[in-house]
PyMOL Python script that loads the backbone (N, CA, C, O; Angstrom):
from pymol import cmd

cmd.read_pdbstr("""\
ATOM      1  N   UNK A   1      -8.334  -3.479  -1.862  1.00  0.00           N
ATOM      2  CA  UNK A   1      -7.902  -2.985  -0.561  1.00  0.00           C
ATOM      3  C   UNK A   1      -6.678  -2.090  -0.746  1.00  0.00           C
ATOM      4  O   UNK A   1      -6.004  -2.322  -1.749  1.00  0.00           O
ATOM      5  N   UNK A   2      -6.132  -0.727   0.374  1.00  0.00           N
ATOM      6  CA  UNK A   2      -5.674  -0.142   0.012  1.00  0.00           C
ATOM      7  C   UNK A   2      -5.102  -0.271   1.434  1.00  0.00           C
ATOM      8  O   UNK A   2      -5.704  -0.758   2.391  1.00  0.00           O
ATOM      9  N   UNK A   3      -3.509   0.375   1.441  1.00  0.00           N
ATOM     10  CA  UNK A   3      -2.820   0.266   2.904  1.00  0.00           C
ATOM     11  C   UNK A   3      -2.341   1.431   2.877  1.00  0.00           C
ATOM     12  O   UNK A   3      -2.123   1.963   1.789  1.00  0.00           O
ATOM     13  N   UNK A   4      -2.028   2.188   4.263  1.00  0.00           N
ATOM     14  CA  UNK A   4      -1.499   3.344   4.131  1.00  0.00           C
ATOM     15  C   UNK A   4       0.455   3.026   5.403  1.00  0.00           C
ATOM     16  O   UNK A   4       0.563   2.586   6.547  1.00  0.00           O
ATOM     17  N   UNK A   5       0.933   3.243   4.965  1.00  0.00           N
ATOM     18  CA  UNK A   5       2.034   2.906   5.414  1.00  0.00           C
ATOM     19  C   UNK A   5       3.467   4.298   5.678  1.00  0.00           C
ATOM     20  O   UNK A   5       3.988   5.106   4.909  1.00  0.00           O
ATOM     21  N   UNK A   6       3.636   4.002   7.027  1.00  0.00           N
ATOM     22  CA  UNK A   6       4.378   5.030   7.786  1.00  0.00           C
ATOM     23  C   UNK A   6       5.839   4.796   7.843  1.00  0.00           C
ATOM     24  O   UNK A   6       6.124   3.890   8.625  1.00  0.00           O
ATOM     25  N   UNK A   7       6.987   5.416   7.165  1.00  0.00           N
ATOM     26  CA  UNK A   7       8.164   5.004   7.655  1.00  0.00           C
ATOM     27  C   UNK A   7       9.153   6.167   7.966  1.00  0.00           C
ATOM     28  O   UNK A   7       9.276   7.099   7.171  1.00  0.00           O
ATOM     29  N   UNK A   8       9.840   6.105   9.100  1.00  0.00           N
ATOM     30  CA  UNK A   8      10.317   6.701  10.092  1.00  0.00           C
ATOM     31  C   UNK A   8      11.609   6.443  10.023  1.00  0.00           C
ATOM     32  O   UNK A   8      11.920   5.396  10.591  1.00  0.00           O
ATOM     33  N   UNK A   9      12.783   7.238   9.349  1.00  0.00           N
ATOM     34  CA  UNK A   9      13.996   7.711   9.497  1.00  0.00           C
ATOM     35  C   UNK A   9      14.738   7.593  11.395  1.00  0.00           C
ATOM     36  O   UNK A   9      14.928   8.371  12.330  1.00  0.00           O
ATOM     37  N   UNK A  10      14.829   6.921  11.261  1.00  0.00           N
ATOM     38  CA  UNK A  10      16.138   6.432  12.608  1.00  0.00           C
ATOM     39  C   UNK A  10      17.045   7.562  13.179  1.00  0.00           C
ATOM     40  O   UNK A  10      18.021   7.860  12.490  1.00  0.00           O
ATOM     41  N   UNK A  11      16.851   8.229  14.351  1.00  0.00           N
ATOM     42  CA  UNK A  11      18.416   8.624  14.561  1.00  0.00           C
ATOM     43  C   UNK A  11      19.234   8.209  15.655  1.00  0.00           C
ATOM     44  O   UNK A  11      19.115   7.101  16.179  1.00  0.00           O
ATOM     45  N   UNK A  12      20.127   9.140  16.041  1.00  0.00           N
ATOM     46  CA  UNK A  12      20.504   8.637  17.310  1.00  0.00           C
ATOM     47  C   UNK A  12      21.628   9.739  17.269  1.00  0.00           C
ATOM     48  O   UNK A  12      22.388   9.831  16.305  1.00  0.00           O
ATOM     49  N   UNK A  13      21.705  10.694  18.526  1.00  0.00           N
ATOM     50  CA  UNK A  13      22.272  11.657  18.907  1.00  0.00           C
ATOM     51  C   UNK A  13      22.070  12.728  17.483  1.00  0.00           C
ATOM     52  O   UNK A  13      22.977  13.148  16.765  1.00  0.00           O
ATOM     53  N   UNK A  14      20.711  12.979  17.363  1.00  0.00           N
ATOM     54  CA  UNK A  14      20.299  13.512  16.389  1.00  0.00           C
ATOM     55  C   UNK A  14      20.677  13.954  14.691  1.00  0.00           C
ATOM     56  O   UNK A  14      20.510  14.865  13.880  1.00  0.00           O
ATOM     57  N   UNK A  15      21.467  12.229  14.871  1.00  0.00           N
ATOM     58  CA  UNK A  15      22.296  12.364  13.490  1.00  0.00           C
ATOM     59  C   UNK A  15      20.797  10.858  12.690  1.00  0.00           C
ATOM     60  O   UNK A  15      20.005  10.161  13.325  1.00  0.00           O
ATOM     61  N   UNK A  16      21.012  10.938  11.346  1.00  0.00           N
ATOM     62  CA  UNK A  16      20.396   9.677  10.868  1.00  0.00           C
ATOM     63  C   UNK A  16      21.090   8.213  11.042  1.00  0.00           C
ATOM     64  O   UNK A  16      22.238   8.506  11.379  1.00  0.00           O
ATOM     65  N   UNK A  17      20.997   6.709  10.987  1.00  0.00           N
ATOM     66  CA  UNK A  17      21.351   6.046  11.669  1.00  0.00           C
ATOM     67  C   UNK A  17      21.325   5.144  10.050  1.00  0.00           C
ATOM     68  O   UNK A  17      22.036   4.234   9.625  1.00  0.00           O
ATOM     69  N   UNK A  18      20.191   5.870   9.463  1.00  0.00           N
ATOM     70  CA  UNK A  18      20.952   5.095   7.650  1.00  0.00           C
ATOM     71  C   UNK A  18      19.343   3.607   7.778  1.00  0.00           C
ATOM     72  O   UNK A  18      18.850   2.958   6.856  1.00  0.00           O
ATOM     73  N   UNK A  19      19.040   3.588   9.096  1.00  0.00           N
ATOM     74  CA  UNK A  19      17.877   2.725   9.280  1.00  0.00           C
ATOM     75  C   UNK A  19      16.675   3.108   9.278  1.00  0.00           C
ATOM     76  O   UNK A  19      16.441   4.062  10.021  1.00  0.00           O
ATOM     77  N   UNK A  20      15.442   2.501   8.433  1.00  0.00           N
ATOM     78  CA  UNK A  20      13.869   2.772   8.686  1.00  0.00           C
ATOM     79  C   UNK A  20      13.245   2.247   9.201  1.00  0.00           C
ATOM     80  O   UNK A  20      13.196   1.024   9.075  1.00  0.00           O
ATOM     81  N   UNK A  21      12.647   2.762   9.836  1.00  0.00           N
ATOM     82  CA  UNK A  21      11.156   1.889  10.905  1.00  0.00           C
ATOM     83  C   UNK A  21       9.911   2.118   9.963  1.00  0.00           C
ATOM     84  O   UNK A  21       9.490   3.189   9.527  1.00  0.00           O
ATOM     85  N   UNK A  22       9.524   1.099   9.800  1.00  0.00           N
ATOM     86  CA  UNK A  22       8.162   1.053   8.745  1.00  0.00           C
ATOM     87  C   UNK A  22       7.370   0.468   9.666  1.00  0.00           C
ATOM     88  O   UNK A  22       7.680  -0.441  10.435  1.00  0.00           O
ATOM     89  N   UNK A  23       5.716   1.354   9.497  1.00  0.00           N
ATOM     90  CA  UNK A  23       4.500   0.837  10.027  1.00  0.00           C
ATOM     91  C   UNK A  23       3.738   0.540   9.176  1.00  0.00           C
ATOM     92  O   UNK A  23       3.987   1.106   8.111  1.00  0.00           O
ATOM     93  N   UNK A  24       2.730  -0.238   9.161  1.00  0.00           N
ATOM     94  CA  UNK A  24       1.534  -0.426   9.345  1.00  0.00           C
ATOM     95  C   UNK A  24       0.837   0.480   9.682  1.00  0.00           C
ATOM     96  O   UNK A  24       0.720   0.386  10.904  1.00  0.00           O
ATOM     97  N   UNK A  25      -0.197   2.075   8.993  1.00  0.00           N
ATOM     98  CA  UNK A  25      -0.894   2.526   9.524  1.00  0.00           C
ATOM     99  C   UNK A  25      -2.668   1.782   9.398  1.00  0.00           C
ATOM    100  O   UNK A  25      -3.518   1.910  10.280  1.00  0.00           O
ATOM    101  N   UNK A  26      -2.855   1.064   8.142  1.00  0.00           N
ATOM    102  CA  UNK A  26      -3.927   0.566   8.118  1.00  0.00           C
ATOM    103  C   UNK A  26      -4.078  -0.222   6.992  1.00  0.00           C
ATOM    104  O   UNK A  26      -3.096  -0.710   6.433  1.00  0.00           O
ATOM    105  N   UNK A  27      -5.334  -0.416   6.560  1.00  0.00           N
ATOM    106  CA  UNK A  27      -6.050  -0.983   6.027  1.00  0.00           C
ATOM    107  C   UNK A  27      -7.205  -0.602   5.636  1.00  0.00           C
ATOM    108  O   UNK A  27      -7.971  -0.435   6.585  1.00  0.00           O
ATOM    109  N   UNK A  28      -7.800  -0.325   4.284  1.00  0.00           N
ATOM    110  CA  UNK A  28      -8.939   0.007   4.119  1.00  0.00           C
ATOM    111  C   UNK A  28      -9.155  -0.256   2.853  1.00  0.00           C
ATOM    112  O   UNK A  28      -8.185  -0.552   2.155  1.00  0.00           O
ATOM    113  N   UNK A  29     -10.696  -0.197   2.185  1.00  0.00           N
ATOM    114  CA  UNK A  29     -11.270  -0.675   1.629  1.00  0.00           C
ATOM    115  C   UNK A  29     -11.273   0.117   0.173  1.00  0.00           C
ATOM    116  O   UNK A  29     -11.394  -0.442  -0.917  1.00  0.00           O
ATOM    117  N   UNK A  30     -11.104   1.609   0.401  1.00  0.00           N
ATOM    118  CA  UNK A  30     -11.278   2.826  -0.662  1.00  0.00           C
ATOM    119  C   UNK A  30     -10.153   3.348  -0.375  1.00  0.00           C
ATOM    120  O   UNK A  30      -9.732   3.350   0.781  1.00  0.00           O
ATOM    121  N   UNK A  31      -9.334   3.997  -1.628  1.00  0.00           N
ATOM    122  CA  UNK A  31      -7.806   4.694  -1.585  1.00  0.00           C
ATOM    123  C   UNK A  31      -8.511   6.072  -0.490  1.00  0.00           C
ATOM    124  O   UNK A  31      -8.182   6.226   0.686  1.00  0.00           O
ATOM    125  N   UNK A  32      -9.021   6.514  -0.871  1.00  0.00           N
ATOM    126  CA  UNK A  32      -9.960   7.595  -0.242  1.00  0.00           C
ATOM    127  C   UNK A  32      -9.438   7.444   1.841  1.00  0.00           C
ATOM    128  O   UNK A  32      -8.870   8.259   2.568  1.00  0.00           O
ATOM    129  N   UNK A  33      -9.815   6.468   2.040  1.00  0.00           N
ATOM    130  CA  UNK A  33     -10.277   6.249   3.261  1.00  0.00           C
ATOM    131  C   UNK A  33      -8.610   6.045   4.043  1.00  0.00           C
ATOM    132  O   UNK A  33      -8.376   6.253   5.233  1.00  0.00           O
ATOM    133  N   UNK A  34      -7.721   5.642   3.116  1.00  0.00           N
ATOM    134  CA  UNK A  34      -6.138   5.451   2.991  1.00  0.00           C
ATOM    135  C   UNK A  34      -5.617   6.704   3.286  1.00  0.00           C
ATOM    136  O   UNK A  34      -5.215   6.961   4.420  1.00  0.00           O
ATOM    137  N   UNK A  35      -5.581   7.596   2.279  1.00  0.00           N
ATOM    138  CA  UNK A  35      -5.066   8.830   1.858  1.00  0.00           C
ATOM    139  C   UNK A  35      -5.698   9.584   3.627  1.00  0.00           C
ATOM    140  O   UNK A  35      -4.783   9.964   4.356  1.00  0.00           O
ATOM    141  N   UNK A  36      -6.834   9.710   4.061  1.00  0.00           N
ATOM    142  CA  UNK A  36      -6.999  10.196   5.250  1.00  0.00           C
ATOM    143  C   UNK A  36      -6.879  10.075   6.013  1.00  0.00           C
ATOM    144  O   UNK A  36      -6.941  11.018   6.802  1.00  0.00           O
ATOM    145  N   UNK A  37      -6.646   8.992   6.359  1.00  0.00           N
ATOM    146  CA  UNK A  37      -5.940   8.126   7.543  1.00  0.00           C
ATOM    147  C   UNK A  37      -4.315   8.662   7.243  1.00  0.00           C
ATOM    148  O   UNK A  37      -3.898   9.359   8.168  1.00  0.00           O
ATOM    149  N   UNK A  38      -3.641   8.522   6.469  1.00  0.00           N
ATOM    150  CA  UNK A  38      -1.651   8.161   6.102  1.00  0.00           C
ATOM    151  C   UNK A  38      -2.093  10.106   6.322  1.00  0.00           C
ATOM    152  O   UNK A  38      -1.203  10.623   6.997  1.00  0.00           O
ATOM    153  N   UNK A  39      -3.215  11.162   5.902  1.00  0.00           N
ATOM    154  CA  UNK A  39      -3.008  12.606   6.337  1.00  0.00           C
ATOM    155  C   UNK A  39      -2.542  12.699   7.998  1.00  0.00           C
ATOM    156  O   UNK A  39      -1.525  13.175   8.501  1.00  0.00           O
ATOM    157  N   UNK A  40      -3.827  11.985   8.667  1.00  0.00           N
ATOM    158  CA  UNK A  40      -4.149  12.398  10.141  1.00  0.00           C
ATOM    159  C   UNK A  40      -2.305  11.280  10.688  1.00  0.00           C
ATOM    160  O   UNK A  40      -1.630  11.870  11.532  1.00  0.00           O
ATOM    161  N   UNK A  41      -1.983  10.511  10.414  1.00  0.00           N
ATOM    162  CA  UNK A  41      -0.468  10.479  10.726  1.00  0.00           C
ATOM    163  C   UNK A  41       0.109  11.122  10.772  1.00  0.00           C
ATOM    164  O   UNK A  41       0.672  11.388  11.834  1.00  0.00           O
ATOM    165  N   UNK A  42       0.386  11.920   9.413  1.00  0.00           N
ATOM    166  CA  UNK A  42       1.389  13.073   9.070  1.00  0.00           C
ATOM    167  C   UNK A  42       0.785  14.339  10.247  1.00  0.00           C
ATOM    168  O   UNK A  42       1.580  15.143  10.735  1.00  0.00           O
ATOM    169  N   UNK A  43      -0.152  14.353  10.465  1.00  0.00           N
ATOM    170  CA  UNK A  43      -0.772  15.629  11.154  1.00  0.00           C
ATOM    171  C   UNK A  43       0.091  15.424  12.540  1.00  0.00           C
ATOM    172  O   UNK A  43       0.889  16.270  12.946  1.00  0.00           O
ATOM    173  N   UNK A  44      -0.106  14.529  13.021  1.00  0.00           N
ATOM    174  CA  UNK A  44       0.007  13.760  14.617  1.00  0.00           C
ATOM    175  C   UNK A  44       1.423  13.740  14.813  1.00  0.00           C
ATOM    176  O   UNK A  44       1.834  13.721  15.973  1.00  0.00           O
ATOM    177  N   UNK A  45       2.628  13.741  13.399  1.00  0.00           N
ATOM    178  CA  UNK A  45       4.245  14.155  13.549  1.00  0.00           C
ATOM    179  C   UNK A  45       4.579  15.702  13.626  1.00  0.00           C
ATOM    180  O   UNK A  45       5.611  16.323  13.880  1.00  0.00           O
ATOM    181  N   UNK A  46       3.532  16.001  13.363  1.00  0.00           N
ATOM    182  CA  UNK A  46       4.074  17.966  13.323  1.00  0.00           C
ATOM    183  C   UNK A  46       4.898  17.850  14.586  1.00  0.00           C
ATOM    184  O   UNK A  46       4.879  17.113  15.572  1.00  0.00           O
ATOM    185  N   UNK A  47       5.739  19.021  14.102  1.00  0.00           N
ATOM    186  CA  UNK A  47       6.955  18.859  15.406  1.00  0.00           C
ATOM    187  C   UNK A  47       7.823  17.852  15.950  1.00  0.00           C
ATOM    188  O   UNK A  47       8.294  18.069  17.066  1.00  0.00           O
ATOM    189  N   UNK A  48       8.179  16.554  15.221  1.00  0.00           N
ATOM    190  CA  UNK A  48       8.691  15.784  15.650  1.00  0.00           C
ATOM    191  C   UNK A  48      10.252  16.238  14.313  1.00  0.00           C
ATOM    192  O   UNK A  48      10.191  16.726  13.185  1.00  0.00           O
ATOM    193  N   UNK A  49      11.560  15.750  15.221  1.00  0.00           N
ATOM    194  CA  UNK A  49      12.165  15.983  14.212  1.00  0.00           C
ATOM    195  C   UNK A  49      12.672  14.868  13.363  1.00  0.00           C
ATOM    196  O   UNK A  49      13.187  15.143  12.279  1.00  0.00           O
ATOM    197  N   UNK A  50      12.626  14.302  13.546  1.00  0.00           N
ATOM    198  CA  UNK A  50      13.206  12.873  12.459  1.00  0.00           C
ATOM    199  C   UNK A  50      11.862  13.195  11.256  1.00  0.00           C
ATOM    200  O   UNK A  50      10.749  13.717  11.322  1.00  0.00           O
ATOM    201  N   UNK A  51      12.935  12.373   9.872  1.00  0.00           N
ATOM    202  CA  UNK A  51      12.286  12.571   9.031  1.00  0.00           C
ATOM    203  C   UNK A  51      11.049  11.523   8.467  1.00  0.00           C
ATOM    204  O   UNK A  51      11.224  10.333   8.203  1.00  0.00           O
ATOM    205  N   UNK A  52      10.020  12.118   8.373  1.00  0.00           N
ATOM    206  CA  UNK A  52       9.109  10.452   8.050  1.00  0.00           C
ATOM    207  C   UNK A  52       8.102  10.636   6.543  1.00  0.00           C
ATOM    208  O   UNK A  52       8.218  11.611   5.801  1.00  0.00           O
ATOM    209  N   UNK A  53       7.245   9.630   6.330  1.00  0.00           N
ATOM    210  CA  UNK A  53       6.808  10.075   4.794  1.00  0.00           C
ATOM    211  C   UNK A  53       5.506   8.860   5.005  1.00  0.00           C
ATOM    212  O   UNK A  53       5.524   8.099   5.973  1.00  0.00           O
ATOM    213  N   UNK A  54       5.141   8.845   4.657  1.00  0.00           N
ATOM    214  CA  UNK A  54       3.978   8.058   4.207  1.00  0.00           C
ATOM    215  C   UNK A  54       3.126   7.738   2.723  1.00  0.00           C
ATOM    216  O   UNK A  54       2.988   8.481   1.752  1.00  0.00           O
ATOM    217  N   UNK A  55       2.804   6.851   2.866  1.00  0.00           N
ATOM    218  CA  UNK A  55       2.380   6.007   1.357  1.00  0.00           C
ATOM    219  C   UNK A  55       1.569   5.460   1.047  1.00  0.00           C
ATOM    220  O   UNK A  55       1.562   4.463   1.769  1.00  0.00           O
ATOM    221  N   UNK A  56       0.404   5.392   0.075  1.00  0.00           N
ATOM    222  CA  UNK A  56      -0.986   4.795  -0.019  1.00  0.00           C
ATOM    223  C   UNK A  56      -0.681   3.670  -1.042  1.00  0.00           C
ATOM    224  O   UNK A  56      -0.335   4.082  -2.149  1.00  0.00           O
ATOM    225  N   UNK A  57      -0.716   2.943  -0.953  1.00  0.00           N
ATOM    226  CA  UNK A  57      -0.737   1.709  -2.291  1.00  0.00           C
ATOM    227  C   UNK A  57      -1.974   0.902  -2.453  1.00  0.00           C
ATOM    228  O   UNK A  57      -3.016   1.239  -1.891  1.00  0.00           O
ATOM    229  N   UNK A  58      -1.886  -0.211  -3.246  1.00  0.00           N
ATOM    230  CA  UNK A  58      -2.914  -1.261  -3.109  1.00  0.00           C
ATOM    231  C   UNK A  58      -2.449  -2.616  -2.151  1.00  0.00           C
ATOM    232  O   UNK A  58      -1.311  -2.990  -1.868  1.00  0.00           O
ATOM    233  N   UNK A  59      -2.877  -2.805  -2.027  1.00  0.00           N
ATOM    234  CA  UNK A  59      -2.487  -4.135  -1.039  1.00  0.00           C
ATOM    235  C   UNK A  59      -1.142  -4.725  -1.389  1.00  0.00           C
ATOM    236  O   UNK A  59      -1.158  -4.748  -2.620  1.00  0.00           O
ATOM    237  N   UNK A  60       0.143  -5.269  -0.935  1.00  0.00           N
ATOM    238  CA  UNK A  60       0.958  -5.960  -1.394  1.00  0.00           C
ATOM    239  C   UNK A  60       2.052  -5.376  -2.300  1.00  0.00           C
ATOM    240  O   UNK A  60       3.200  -5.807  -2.401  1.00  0.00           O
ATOM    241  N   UNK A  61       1.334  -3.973  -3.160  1.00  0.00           N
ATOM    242  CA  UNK A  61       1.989  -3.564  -4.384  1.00  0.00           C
ATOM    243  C   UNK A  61       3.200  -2.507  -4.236  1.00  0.00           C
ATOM    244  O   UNK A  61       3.138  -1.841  -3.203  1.00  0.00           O
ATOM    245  N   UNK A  62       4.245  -2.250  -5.054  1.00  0.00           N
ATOM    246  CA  UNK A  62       5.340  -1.517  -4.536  1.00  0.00           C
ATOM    247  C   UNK A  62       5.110  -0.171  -4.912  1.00  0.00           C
ATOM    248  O   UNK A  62       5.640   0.751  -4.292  1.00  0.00           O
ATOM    249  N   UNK A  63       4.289   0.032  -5.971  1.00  0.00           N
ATOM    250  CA  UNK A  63       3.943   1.564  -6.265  1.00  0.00           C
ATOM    251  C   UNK A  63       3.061   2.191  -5.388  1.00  0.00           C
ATOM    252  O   UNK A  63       2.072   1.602  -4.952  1.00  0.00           O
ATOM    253  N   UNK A  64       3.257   2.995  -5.183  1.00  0.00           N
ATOM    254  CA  UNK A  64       2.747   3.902  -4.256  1.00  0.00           C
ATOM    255  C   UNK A  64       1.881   5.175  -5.116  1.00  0.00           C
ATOM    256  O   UNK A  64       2.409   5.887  -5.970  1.00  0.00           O
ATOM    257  N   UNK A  65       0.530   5.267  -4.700  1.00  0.00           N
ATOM    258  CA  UNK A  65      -0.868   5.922  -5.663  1.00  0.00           C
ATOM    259  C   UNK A  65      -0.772   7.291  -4.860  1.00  0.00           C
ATOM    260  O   UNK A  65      -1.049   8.297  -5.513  1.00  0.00           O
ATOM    261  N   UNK A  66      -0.390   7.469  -3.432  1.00  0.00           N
ATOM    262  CA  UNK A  66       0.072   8.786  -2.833  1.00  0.00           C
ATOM    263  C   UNK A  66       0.766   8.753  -1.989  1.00  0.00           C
ATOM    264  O   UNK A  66       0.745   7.817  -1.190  1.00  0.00           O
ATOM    265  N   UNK A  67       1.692   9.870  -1.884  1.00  0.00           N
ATOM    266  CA  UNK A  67       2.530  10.288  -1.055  1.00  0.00           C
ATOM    267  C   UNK A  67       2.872  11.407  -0.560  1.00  0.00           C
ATOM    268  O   UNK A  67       2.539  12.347  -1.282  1.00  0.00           O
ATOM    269  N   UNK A  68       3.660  11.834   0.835  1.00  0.00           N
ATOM    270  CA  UNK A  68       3.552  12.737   1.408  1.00  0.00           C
ATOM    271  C   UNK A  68       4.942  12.403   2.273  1.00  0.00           C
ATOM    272  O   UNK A  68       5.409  11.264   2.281  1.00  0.00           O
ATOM    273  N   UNK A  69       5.570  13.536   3.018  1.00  0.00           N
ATOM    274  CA  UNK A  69       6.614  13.609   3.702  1.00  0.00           C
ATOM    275  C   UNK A  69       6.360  14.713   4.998  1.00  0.00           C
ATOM    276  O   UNK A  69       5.577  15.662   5.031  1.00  0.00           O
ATOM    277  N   UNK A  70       7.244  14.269   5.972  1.00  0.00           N
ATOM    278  CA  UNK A  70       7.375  15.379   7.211  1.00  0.00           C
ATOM    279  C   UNK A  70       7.835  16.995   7.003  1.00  0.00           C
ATOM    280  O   UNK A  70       7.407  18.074   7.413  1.00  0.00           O
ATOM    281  N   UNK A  71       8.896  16.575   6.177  1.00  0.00           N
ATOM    282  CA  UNK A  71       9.635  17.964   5.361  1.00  0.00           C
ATOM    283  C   UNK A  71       8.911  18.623   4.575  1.00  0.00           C
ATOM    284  O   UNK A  71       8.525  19.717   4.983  1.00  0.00           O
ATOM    285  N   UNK A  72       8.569  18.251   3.442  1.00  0.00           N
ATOM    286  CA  UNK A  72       8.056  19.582   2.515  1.00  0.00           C
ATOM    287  C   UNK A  72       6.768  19.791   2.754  1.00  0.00           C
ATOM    288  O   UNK A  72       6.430  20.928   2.425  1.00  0.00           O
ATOM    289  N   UNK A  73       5.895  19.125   3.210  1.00  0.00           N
ATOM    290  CA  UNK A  73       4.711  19.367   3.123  1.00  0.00           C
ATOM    291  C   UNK A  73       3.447  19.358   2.217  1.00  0.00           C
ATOM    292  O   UNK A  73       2.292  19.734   2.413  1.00  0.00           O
ATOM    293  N   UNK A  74       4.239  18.654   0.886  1.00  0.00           N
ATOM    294  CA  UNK A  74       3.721  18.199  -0.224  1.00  0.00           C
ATOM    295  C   UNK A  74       3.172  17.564   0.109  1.00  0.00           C
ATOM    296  O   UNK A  74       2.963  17.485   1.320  1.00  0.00           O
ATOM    297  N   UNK A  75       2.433  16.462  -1.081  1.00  0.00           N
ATOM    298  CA  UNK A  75       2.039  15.407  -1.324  1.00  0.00           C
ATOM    299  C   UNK A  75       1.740  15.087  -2.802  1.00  0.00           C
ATOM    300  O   UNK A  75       1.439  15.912  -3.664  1.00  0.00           O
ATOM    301  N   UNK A  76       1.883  13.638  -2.969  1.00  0.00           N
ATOM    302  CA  UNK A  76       2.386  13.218  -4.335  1.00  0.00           C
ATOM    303  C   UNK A  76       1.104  12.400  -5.094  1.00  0.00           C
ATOM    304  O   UNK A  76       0.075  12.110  -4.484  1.00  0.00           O
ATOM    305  N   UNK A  77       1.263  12.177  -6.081  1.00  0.00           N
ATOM    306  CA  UNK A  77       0.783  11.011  -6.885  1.00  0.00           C
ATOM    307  C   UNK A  77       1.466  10.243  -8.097  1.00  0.00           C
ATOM    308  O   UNK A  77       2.508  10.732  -8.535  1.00  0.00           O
ATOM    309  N   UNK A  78       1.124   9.442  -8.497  1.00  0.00           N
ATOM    310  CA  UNK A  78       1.746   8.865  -9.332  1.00  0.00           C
ATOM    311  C   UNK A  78       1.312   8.486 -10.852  1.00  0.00           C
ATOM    312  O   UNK A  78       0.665   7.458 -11.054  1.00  0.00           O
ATOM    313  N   UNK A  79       1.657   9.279 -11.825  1.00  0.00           N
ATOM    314  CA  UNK A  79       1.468   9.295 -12.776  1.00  0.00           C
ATOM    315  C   UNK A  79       2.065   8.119 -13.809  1.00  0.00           C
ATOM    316  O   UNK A  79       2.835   8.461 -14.707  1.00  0.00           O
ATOM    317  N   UNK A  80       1.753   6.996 -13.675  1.00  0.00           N
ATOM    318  CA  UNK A  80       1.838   5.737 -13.986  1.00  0.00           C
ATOM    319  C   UNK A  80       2.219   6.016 -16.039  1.00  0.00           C
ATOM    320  O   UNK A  80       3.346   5.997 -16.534  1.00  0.00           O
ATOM    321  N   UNK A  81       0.882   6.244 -16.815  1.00  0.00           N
ATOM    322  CA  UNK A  81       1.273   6.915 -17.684  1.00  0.00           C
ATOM    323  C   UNK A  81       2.661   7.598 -17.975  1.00  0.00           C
ATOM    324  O   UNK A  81       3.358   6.839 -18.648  1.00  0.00           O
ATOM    325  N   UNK A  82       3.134   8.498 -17.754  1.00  0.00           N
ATOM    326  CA  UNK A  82       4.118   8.916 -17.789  1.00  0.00           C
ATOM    327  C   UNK A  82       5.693   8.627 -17.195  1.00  0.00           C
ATOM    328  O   UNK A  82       6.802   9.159 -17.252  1.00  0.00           O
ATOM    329  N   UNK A  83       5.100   7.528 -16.638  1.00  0.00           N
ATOM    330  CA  UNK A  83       6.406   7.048 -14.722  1.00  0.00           C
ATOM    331  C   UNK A  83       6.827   8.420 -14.569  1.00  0.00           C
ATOM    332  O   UNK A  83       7.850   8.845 -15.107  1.00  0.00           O
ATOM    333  N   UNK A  84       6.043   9.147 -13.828  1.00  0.00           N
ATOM    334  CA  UNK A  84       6.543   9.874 -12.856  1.00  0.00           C
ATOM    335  C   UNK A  84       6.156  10.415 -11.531  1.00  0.00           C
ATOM    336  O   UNK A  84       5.039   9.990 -11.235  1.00  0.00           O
ATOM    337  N   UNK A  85       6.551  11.028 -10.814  1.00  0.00           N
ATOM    338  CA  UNK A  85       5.595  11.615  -9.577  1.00  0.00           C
ATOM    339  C   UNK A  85       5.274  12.986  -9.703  1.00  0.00           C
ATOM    340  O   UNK A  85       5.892  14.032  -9.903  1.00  0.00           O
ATOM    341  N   UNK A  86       4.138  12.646  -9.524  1.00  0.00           N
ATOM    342  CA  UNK A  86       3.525  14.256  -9.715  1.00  0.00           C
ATOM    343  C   UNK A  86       2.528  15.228  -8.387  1.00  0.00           C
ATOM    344  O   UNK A  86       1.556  14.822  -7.750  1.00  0.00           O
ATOM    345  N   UNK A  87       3.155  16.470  -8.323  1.00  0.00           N
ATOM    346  CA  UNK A  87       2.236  17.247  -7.038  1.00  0.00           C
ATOM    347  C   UNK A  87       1.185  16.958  -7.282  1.00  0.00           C
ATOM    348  O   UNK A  87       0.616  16.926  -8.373  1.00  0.00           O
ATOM    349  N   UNK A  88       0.748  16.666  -6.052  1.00  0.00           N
ATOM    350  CA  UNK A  88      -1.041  17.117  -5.673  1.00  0.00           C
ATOM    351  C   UNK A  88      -1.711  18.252  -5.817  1.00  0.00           C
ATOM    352  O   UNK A  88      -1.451  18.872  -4.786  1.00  0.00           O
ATOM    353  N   UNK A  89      -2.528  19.005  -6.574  1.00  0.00           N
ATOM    354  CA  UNK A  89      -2.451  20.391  -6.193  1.00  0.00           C
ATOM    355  C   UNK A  89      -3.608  20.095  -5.650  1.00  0.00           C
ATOM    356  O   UNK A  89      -4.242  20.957  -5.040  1.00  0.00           O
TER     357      UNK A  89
END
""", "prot")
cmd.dss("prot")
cmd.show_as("cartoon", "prot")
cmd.util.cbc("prot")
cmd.orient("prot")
């Protein structure tokens, strides 16, 4: 099982507040099905200004298999082999 997970930079009088709001976007069965779901999130913040990022893992686990942010517009993976993060192209 794979989770896709949303966390949301805090502000308040449009400064950062140093706090995260973490969601729950899902649950699913294939990283596949993760990764498109934690996209159509990121899609649904366009235009919001606080900063947010999202993360595909396996169930429970702290590494994160993809990633993505509000800001750059990247998205990541994780090159375990090497420990590092690496673009998506």
């Amino acid at each position: 099982m794979f989770e896709a997970i949303e966390y949301i930079e805090e502000e308040a009088a449009g400064l950062p507040t140093g706090s995260v709001a973490e969601r729950a976007v899902g649950l699913f069965f294939t990283e596949a099905e993760a990764v498109l779901t934690a996209r159509a999130a990121r899609s649904s913040h366009l235009g919001r200004r606080e900063y947010a990022w999202w993360v595909v893992r396996r169930q429970g686990e702290q590494i994160a298999s993809w990633i993505a942010d509000s800001k750059s517009g990247r998205e990541f993976v994780v090159d375990i082999s090497k420990e590092r993060v690496v673009d998506l192209v």
